[in-house]
MOPAC internal coordinates of N, CA, C and O (Angstrom, degrees):
PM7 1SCF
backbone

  N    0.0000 0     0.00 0     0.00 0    0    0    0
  C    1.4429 1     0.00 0     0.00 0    1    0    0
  C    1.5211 1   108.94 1     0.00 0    2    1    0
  O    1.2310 1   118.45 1    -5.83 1    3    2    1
  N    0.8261 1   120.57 1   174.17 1    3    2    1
  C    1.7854 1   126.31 1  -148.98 1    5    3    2
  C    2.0141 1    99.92 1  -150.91 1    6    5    3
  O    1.2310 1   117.81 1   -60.98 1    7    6    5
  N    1.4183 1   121.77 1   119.02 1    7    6    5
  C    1.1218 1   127.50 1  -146.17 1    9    7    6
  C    0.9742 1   102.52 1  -142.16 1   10    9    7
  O    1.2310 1   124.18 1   151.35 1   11   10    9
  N    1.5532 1   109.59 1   -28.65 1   11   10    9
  C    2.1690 1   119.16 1  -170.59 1   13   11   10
  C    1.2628 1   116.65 1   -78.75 1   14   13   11
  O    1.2310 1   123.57 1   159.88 1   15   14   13
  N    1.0697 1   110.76 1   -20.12 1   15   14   13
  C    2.2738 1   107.23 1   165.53 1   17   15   14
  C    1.6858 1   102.05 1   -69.85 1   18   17   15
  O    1.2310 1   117.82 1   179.98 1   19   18   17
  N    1.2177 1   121.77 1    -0.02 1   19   18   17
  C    1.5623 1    97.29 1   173.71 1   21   19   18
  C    1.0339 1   117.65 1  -109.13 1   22   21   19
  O    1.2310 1   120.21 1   -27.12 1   23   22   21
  N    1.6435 1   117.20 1   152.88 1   23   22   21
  C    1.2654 1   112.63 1  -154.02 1   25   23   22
  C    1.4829 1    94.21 1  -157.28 1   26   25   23
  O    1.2310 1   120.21 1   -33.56 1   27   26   25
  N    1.7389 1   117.21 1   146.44 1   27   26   25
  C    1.5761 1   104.29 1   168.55 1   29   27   26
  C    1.8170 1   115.76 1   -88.71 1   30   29   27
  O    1.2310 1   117.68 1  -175.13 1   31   30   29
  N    0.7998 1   122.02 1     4.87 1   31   30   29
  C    1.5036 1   110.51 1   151.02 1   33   31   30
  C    1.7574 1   134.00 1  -122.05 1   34   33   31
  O    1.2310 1   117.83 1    16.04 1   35   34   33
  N    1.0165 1   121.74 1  -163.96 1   35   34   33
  C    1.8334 1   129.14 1  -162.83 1   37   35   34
  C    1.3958 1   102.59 1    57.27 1   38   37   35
  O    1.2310 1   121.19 1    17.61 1   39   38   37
  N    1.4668 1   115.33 1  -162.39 1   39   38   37
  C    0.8479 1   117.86 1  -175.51 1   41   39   38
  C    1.4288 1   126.46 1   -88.71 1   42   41   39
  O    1.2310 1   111.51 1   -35.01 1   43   42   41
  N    1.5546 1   133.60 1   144.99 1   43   42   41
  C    1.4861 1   124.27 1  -175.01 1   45   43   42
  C    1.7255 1   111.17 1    75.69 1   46   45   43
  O    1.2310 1   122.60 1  -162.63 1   47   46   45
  N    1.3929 1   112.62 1    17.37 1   47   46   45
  C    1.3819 1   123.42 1   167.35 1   49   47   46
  C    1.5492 1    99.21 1   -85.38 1   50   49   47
  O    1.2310 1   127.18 1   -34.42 1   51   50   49
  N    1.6433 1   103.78 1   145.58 1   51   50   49
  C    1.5765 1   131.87 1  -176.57 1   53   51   50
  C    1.8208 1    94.16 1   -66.63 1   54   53   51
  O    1.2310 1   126.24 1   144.65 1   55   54   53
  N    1.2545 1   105.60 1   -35.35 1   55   54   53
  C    1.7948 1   102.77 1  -166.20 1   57   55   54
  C    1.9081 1   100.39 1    80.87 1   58   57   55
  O    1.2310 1   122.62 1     4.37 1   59   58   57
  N    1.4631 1   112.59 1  -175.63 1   59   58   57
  C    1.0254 1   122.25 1  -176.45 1   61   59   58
  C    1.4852 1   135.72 1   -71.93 1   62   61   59
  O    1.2310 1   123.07 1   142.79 1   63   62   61
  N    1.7113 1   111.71 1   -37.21 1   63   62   61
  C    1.3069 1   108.71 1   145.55 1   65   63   62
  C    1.4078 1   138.89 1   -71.68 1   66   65   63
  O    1.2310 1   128.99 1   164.83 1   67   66   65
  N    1.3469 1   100.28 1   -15.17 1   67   66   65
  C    1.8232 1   104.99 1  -179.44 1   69   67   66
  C    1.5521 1   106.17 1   -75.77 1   70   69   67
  O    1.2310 1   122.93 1   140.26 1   71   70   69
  N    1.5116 1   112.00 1   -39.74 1   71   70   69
  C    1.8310 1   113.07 1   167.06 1   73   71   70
  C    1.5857 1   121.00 1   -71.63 1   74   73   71
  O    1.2310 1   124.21 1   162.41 1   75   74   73
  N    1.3086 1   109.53 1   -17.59 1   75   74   73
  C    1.5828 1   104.62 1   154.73 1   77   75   74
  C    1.1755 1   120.62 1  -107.77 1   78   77   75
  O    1.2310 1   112.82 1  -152.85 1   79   78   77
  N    1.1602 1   131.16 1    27.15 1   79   78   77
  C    1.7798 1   136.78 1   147.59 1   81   79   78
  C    1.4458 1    95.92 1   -71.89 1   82   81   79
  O    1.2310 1   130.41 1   112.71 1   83   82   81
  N    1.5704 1    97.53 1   -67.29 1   83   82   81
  C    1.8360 1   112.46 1  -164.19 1   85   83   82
  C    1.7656 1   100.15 1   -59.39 1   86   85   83
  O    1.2310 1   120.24 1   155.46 1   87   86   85
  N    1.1146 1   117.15 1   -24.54 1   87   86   85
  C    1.6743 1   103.46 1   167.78 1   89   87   86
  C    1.3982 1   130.55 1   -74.75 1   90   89   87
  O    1.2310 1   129.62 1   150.83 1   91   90   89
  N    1.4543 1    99.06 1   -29.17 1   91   90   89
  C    1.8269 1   103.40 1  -165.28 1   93   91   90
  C    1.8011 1    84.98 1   -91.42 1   94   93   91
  O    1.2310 1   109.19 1   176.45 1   95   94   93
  N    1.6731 1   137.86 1    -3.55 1   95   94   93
  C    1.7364 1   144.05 1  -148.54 1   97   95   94
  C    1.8604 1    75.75 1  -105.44 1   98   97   95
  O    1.2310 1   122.60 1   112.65 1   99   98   97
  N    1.0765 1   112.63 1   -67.35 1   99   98   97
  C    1.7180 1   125.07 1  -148.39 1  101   99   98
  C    1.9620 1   100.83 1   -35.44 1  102  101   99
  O    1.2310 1   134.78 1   118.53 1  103  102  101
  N    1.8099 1    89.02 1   -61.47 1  103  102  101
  C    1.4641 1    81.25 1  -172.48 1  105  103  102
  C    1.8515 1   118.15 1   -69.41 1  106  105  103
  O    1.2310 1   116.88 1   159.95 1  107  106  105
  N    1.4753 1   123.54 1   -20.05 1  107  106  105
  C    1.0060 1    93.47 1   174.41 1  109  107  106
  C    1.7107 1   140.08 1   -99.01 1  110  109  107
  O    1.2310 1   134.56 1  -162.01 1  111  110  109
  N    1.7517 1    89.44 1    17.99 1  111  110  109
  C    1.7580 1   104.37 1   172.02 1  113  111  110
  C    1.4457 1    88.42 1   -88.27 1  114  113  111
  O    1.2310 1   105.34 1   161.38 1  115  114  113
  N    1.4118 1   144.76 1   -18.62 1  115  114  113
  C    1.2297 1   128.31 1   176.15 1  117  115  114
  C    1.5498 1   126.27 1   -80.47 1  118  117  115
  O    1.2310 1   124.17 1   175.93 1  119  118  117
  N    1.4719 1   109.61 1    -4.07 1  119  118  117
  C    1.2689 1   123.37 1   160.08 1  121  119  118
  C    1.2285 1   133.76 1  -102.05 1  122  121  119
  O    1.2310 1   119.27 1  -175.36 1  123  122  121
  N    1.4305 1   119.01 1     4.64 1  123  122  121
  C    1.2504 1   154.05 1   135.37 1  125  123  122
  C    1.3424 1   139.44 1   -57.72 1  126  125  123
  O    1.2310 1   132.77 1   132.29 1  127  126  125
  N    1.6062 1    92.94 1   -47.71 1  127  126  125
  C    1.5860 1   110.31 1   169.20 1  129  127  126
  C    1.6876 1   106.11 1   -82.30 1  130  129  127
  O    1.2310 1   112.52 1   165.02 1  131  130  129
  N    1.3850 1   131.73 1   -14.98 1  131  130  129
  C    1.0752 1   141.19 1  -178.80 1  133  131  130
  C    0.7429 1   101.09 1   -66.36 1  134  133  131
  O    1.2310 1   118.45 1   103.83 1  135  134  133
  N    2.0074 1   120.56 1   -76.17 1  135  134  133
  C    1.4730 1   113.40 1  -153.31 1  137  135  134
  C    1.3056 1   102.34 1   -78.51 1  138  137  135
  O    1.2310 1   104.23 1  -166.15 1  139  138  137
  N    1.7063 1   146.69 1    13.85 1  139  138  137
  C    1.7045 1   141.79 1   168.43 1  141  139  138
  C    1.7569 1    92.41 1   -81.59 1  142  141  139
  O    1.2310 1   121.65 1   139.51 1  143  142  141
  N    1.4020 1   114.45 1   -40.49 1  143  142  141
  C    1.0990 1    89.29 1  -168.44 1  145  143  142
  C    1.5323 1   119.62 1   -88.66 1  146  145  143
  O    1.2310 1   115.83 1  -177.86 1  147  146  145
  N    1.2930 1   125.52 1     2.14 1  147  146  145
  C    1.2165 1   147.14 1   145.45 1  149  147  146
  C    1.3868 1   115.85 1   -45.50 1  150  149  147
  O    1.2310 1   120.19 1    92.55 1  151  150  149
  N    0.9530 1   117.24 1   -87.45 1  151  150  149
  C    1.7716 1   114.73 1  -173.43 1  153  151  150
  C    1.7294 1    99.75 1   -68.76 1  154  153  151
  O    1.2310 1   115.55 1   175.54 1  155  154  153
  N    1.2327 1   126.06 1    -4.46 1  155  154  153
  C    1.6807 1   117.66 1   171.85 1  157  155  154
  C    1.1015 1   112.32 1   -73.32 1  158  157  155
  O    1.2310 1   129.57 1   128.37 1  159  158  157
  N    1.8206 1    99.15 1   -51.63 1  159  158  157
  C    1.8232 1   103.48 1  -168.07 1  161  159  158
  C    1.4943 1   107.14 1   -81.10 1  162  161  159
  O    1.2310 1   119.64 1   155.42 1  163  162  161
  N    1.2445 1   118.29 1   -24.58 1  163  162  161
  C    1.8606 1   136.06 1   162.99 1  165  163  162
  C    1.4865 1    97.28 1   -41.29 1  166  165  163
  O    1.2310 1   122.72 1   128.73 1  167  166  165
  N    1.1125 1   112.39 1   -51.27 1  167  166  165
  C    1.6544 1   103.45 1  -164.59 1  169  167  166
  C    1.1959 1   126.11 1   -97.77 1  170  169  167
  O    1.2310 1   125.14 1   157.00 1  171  170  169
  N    0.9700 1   107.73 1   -23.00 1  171  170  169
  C    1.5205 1   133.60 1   168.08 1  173  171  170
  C    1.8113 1    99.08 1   -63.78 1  174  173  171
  O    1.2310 1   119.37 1   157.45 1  175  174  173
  N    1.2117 1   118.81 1   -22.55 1  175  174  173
  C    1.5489 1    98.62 1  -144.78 1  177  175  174
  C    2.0270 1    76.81 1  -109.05 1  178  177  175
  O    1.2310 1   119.36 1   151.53 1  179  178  177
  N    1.2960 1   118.83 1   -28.47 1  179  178  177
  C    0.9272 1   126.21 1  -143.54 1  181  179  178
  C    2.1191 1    89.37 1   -95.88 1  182  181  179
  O    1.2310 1   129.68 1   145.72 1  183  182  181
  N    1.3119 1    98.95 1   -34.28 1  183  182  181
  C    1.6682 1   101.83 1   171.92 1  185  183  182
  C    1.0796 1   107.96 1   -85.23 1  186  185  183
  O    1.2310 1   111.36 1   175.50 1  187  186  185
  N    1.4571 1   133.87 1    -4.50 1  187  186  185
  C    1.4386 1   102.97 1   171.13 1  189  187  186
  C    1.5813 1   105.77 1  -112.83 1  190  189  187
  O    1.2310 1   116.91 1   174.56 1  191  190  189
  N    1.2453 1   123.49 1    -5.44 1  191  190  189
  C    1.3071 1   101.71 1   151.90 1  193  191  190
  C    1.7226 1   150.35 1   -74.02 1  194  193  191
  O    1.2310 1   134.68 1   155.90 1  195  194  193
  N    1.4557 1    89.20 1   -24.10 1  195  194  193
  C    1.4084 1   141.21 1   171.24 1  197  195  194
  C    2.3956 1    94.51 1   -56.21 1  198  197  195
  O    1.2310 1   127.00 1   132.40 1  199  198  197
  N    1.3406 1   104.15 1   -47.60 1  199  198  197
  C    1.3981 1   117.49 1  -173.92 1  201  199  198
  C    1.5692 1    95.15 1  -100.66 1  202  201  199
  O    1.2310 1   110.66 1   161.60 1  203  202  201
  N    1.0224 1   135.17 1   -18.40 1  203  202  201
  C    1.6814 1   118.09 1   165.94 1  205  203  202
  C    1.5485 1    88.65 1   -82.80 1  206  205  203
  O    1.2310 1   109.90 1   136.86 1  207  206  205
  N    1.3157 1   136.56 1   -43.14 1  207  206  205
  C    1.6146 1   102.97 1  -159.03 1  209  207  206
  C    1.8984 1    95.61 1   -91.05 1  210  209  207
  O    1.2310 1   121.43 1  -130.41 1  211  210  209
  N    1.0262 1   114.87 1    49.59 1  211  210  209
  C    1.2413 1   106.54 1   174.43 1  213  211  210
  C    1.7426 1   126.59 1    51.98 1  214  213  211
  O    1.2310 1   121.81 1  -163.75 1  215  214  213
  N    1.3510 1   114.14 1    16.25 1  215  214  213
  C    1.4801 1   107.24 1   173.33 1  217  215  214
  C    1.3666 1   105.98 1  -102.01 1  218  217  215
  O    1.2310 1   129.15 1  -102.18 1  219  218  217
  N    1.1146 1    99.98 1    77.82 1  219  218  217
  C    1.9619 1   109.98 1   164.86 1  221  219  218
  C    1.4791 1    99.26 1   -56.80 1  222  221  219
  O    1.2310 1    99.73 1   109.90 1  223  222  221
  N    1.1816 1   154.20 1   -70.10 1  223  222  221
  C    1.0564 1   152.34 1  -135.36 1  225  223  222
  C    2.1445 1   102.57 1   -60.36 1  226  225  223
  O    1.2310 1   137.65 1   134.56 1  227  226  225
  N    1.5441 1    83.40 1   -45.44 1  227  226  225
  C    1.5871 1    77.38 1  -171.45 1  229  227  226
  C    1.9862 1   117.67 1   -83.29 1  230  229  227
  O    1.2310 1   121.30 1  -149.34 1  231  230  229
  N    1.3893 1   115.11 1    30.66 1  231  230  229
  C    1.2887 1   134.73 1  -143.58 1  233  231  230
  C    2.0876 1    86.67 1  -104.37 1  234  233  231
  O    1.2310 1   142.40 1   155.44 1  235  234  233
  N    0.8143 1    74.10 1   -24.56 1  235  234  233
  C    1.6136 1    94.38 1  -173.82 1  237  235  234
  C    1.7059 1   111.03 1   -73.22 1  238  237  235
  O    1.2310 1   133.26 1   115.64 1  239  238  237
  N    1.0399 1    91.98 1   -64.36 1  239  238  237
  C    1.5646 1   122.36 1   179.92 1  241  239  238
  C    1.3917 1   128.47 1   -56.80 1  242  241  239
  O    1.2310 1   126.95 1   150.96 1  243  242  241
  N    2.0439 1   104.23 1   -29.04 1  243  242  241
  C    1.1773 1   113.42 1  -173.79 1  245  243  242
  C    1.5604 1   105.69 1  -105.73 1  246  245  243
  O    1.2310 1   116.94 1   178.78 1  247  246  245
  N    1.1908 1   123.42 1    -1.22 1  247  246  245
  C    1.4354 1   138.16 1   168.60 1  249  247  246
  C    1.4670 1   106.84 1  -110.64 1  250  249  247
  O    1.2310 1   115.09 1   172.07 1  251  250  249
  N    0.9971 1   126.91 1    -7.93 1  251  250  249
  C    1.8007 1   120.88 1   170.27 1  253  251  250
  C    1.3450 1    99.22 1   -85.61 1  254  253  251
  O    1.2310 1   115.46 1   148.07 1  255  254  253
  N    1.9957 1   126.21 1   -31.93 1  255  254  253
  C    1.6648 1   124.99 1  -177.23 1  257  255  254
  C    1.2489 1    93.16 1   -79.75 1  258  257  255
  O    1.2310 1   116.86 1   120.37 1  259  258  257
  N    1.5438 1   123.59 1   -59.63 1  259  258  257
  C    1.4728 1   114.57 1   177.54 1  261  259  258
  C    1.5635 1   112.53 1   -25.79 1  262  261  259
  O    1.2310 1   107.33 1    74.92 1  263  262  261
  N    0.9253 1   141.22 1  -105.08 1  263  262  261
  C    1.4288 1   153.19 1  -159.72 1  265  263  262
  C    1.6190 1   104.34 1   -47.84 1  266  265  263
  O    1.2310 1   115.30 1   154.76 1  267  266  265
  N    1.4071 1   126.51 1   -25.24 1  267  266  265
  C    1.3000 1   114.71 1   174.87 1  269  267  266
  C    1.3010 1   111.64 1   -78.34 1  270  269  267
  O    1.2310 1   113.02 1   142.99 1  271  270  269
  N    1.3406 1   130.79 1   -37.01 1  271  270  269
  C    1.6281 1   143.89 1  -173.93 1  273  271  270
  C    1.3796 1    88.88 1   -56.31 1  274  273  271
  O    1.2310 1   124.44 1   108.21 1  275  274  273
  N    1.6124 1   109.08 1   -71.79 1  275  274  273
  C    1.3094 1   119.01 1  -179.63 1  277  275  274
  C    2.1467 1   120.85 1   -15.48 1  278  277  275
  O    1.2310 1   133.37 1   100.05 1  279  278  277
  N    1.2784 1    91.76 1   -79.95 1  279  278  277
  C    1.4689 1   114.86 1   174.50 1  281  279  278
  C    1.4098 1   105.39 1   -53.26 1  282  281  279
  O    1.2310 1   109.51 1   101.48 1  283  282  281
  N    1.3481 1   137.28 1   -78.52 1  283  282  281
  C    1.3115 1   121.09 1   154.85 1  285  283  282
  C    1.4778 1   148.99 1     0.41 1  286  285  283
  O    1.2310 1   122.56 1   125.58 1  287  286  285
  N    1.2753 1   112.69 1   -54.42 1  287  286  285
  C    1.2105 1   145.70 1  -161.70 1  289  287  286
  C    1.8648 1    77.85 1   -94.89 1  290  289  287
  O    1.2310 1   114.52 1    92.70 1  291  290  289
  N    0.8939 1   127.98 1   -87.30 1  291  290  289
  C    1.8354 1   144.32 1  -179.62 1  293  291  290
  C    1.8021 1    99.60 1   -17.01 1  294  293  291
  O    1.2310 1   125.94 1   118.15 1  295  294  293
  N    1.4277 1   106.20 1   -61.85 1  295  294  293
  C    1.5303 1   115.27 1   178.89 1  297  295  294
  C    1.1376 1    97.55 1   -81.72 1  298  297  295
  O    1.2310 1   106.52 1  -172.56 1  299  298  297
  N    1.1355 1   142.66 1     7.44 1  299  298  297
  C    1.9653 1   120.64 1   174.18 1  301  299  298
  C    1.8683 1    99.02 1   -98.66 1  302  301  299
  O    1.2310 1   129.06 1   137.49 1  303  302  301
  N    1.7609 1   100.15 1   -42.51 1  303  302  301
  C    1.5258 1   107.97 1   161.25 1  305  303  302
  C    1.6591 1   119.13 1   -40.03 1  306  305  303
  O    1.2310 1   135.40 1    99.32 1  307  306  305
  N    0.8887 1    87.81 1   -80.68 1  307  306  305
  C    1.8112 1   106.59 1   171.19 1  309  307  306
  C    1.4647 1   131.29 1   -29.11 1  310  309  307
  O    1.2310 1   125.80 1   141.12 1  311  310  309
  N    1.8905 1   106.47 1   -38.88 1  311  310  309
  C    1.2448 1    98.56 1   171.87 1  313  311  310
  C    1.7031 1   111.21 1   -95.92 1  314  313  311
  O    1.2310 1   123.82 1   166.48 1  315  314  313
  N    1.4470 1   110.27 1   -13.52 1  315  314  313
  C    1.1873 1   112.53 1   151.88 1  317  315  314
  C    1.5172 1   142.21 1   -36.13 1  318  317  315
  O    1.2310 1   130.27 1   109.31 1  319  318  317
  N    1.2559 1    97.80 1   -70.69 1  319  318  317
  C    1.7208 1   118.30 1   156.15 1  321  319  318
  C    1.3726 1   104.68 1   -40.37 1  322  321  319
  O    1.2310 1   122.01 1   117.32 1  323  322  321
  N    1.3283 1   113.77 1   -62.68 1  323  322  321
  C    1.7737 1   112.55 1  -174.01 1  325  323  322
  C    1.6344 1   129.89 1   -37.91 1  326  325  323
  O    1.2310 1   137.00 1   123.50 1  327  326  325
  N    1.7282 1    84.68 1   -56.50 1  327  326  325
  C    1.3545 1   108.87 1   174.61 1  329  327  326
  C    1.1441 1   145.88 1   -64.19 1  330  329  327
  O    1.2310 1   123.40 1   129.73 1  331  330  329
  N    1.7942 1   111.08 1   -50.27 1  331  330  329
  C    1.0284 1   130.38 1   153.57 1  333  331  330
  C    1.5341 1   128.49 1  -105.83 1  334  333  331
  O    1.2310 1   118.37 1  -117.31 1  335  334  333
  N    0.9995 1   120.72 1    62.69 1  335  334  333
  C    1.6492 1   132.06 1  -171.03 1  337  335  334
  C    1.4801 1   102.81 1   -81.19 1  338  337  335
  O    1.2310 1   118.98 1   139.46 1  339  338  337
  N    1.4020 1   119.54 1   -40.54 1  339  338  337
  C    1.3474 1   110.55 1  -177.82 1  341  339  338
  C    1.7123 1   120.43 1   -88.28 1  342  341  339
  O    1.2310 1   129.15 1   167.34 1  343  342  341
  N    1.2570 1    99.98 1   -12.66 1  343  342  341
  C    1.6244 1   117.13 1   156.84 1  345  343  342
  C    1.6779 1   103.88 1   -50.52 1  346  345  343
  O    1.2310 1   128.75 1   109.14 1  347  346  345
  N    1.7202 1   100.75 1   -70.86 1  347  346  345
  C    1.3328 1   119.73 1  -177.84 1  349  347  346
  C    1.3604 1   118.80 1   -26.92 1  350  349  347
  O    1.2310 1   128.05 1   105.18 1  351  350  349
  N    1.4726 1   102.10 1   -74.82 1  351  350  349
  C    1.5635 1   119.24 1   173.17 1  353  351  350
  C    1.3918 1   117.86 1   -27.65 1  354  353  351
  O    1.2310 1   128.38 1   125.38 1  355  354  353
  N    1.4189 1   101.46 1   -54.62 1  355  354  353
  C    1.4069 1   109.95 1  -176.03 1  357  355  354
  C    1.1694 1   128.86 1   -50.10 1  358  357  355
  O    1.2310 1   117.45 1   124.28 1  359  358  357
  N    1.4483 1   122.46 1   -55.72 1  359  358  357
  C    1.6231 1   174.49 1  -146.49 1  361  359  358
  C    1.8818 1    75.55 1   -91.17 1  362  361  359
  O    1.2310 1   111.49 1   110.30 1  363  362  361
  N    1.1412 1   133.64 1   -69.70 1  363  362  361
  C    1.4464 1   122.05 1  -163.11 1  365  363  362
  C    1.6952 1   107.73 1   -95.77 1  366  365  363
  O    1.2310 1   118.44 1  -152.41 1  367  366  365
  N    1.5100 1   120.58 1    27.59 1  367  366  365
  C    1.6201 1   119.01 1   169.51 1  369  367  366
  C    1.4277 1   117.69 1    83.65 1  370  369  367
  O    1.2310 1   126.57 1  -153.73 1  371  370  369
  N    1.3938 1   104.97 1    26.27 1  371  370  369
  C    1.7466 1   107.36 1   167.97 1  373  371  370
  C    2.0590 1    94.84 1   -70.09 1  374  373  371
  O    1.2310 1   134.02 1    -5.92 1  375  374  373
  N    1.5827 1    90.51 1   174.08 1  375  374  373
  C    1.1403 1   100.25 1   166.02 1  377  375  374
  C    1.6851 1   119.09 1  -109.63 1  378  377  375
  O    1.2310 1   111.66 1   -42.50 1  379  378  377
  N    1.2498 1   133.31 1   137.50 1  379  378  377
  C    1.6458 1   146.65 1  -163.68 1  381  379  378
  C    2.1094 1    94.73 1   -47.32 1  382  381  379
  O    1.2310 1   135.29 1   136.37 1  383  382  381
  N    1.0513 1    88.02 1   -43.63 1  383  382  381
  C    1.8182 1    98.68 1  -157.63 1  385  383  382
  C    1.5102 1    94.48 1   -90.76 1  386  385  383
  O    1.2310 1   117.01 1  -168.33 1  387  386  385
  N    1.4482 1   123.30 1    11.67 1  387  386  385
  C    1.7782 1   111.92 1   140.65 1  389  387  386
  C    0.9743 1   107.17 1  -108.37 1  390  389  387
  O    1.2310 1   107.49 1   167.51 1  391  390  389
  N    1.5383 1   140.94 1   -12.49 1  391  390  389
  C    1.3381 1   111.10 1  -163.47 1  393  391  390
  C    1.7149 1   127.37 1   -52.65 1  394  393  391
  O    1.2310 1   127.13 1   137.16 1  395  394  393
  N    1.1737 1   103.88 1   -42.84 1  395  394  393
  C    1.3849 1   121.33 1   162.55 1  397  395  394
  C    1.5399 1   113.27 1   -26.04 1  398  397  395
  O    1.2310 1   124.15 1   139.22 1  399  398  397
  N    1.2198 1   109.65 1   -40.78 1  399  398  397
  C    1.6971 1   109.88 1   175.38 1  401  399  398
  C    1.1665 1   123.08 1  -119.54 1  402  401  399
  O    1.2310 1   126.98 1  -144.67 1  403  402  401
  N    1.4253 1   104.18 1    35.33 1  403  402  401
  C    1.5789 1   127.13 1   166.21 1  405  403  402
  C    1.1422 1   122.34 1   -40.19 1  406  405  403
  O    1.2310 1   121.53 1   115.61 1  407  406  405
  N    1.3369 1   114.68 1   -64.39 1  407  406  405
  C    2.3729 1   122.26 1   169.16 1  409  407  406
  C    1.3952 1    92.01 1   -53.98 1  410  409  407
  O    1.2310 1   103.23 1   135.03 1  411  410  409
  N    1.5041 1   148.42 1   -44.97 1  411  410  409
  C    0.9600 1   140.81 1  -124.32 1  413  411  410
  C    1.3617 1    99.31 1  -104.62 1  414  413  411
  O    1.2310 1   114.59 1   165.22 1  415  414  413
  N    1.1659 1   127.86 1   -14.78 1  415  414  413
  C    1.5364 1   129.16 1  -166.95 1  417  415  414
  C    1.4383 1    92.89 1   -99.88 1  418  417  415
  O    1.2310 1   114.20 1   143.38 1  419  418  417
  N    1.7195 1   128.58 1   -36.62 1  419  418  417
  C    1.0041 1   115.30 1  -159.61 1  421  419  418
  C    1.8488 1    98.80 1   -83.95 1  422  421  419
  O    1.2310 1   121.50 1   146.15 1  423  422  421
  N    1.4464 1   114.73 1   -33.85 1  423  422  421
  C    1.7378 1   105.03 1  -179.71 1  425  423  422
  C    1.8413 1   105.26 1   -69.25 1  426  425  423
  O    1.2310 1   123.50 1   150.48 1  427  426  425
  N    1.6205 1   110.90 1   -29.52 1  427  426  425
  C    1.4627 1   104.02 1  -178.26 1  429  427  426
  C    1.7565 1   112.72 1   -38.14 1  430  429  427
  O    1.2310 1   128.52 1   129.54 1  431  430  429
  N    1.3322 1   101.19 1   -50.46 1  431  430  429
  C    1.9589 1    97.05 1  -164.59 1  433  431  430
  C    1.3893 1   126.29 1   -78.81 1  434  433  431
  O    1.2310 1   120.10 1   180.00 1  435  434  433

């Protein structure tokens, strides 16, 4: 993803809350993008050894857990974020006296 054309001034700049939405946003799509690439390269690594030693049968099995952990893990994130966002915020260096305009910073940019 690509982040360095934004800027708080000229024209088509986020301004000051739109660069601290996108600051307190960055790290937690990166813990997102973590755990996909976790259960991807997990499964990936785990089906093809699984298919060099010849157990096709369990090829099935190790990509049906893959993708459930996956999804799981995605909605346990998710209701997290939902729930506690202003926890969140906090926890990653928002300031107390926006939280209040927490939704609002993120539709502002």
């Amino acid at each position: 993803m690509f982040w360095g054309g934004y800027d708080d001034c000229g024209p088509g700049g986020l301004g000051s809350p739109g660069l601290a939405a996108l600051n307190i946003s960055i790290p937690l799509i990166n813990v997102f993008a973590g755990f996909g690439l976790l259960f991807g390269m997990g499964g990936a690594t785990a089906l093809a050894v699984d298919q060099g030693q010849g157990k096709g049968e369990q090829l099935n099995v190790i990509f049906t857990k893959s993708m459930a952990m996956s999804f799981l893990v995605g909605v346990l994130l998710t209701l997290v974020r939902i729930f506690f966002s202003g926890r969140t915020m906090l926890f990653l260096g928002g300031l107390l006296k926006r939280l209040w305009r927490w939704p609002g910073i993120i539709w502002e940019c």
